[in-house]
C-alpha positions as CSV (number, residue, x, y, z in Angstrom):
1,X,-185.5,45.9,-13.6
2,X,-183.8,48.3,-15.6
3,X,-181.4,46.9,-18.5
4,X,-177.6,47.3,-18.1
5,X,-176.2,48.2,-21.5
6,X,-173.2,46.0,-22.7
7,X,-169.7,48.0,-22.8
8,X,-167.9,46.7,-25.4
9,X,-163.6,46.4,-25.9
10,X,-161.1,49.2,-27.0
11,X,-158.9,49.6,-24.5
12,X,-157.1,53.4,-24.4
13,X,-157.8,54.4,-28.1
14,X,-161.7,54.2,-26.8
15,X,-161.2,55.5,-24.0
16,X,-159.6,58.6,-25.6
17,X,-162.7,58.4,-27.9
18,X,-165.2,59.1,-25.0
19,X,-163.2,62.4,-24.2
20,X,-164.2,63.1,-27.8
21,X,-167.7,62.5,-27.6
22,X,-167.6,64.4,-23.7
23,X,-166.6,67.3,-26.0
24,X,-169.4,66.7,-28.7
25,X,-172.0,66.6,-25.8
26,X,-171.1,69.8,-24.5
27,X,-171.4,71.7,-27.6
28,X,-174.6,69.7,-29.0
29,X,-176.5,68.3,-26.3
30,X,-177.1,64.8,-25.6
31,X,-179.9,64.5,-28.6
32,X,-177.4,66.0,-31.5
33,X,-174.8,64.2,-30.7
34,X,-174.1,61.8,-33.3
35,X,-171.4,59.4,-35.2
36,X,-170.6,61.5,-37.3
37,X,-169.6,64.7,-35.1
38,X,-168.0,62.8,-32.6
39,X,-166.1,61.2,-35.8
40,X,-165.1,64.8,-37.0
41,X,-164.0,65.2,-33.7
42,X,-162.1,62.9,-32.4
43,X,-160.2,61.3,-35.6
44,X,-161.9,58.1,-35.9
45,X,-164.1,56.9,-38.5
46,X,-167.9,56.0,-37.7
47,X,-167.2,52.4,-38.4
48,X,-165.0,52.4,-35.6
49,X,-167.2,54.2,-33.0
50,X,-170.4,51.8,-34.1
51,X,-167.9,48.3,-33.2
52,X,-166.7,50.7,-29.6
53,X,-170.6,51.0,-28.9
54,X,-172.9,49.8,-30.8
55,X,-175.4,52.5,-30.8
56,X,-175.3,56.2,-31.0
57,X,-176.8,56.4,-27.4
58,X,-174.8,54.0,-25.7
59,X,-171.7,55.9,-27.0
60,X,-174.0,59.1,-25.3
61,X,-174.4,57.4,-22.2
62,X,-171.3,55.7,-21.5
63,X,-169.4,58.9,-22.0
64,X,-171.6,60.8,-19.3
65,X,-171.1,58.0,-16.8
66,X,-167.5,58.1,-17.5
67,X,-167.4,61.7,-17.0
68,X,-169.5,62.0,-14.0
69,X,-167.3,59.1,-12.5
70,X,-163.7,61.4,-13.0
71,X,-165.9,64.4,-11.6
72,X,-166.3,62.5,-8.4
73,X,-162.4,61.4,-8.3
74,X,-161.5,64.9,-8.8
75,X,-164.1,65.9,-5.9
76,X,-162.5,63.0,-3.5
77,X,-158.9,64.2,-4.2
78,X,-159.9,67.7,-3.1
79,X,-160.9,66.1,-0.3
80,X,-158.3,64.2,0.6
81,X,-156.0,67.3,0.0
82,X,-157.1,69.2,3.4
83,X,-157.3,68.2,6.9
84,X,-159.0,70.9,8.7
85,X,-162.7,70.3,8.0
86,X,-163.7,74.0,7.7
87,X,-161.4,74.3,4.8
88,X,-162.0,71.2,3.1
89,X,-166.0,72.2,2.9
90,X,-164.7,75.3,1.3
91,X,-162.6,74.0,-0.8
92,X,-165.2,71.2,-1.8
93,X,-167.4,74.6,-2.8
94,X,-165.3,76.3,-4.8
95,X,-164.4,73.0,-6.9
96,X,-168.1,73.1,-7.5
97,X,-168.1,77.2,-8.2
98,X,-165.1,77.0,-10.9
99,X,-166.9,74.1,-12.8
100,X,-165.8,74.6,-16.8
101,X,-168.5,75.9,-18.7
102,X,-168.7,72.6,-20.6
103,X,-168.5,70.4,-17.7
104,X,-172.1,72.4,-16.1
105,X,-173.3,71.6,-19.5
106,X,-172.9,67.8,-19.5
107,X,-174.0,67.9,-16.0
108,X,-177.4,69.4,-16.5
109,X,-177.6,67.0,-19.9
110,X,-176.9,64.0,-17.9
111,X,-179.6,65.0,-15.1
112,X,-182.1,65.2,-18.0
113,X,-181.2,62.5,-19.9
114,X,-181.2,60.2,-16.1
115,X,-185.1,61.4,-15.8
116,X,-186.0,59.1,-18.8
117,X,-183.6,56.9,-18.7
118,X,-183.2,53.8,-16.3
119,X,-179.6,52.9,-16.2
120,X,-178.5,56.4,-16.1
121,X,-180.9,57.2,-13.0
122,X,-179.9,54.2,-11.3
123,X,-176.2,56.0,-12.0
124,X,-177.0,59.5,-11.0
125,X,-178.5,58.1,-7.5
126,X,-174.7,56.3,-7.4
127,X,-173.2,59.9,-8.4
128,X,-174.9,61.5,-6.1
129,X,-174.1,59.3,-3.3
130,X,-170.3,59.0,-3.7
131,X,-169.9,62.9,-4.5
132,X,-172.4,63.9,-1.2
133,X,-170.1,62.0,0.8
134,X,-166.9,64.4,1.3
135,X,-169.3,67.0,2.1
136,X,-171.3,65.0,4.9
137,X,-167.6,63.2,6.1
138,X,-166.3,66.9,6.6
139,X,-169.4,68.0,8.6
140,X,-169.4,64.9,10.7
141,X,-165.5,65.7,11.3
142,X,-165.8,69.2,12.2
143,X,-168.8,67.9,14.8
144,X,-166.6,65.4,16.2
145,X,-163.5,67.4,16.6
146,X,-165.9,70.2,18.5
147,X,-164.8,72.6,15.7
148,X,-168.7,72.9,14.5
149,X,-172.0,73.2,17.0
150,X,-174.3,71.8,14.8
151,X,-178.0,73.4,14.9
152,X,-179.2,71.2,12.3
153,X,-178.6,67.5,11.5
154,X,-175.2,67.0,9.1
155,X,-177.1,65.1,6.8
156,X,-180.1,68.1,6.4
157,X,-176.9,70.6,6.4
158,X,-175.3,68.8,3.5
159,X,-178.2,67.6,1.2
160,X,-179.2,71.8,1.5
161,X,-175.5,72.8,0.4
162,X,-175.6,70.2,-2.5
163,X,-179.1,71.6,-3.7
164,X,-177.7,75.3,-3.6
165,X,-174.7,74.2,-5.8
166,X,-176.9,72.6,-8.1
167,X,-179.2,75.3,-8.6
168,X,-176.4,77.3,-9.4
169,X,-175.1,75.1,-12.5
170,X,-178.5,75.4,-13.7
171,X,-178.9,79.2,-13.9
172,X,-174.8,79.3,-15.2
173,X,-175.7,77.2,-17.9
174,X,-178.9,79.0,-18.7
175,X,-176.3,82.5,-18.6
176,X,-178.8,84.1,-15.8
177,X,-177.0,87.5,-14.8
178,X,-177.7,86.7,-11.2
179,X,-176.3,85.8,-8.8
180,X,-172.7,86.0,-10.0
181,X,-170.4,82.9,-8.3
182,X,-168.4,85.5,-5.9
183,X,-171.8,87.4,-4.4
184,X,-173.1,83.5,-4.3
185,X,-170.0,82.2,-2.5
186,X,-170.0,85.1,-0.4
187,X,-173.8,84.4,0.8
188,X,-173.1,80.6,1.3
189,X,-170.4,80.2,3.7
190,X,-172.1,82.9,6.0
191,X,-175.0,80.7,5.7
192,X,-173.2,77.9,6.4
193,X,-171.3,78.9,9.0
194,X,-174.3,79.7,10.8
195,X,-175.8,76.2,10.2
196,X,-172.8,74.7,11.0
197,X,-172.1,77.1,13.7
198,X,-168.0,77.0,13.2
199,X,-166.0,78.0,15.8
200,X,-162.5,80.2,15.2
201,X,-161.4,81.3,11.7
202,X,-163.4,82.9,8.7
203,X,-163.3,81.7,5.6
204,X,-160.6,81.7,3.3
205,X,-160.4,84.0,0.4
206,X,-161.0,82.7,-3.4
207,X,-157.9,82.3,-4.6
């Protein structure tokens, strides 16, 4: 069984600390980031961090689980924001497509630091769970409703959308020159309207 770390007190002056060391990741990597730049960082002396977390890679890991945890609120309050299930699925996309530059960064370091690492896997497979389930809950909507003919099953149809968005972080991070996020967007919903076989409007525009 895989060993839970302990999370240790601090209250809001930590928690301000882990948007420091979310920023440190992002620039160094989950392997360079240490005390001391997060230190530099965020104000507070290494003493400090070492009694917040103990060890350099808790402080690592605990920030990423925070992080990935506020990417699936923000995911869920797009969500919640639309009714129509057509629009909420392209909305849901484009939230993924406008992604900061640093937050594909701690993504992909937090999917290869979960490979080796048994409480963050165990934490990705949570992630990935709770942030897959907008998605699926809008294509199971739009079935319902009659607004989508599905030719495929909505769990297929979703798990397929996720992969493409994923792929996509990965070459953005890597600065690939293809595909660009509009041409990409552009070639998804046509794709997914066709899986999804929506009946009535097109897609809105990127605002």
């Amino acid at each position: 069984m895989p060993v839970t770390r302990k999370r240790r007190a601090g209250g809001e002056k930590r928690a301000a600390v882990l948007d420091a060391v979310v920023d440190v990741l992002a620039a160094r990597g989950y392997e360079n980031t240490r005390f001391a730049d997060v230190s530099a960082a965020g104000g507070v002396a290494i003493s400090t961090l070492q009694t917040y977390f103990g060890s350099r890679e808790d402080m690592v890991v605990e920030a990423m689980q925070v992080f990935t945890d506020r990417e699936v609120d923000a995911l869920r309050a797009v969500s919640a924001a639309e009714t129509d299930p057509w629009r909420r699925l392209v909305a849901l996309v484009d939230r993924s497509l406008h992604n900061s530059e640093s937050t594909r960064q701690i993504l992909v370091e937090f999917w290869r630091a979960a490979m080796r690492d048994d409480e963050l896997r165990d934490h990705s497979a949570q992630v990935w769970a709770r942030y897959r389930a907008p998605f699926l809950a809008a294509v199971r909507e739009g079935a319902s409703r009659g607004d989508f003919t599905l030719a495929h099953d909505a769990e297929a149809v979703t798990d397929l959308l996720l992969s493409a968005l994923a792929g996509l972080i990965v070459s953005r991070v890597q600065h690939h020159p293809a595909p660009t996020p509009t041409d990409f967007r552009t070639v998804l919903l046509a794709q997914l309207r066709l899986m999804l076989g929506v009946n009535g409007e097109e897609p809105r525009t990127e605002s």
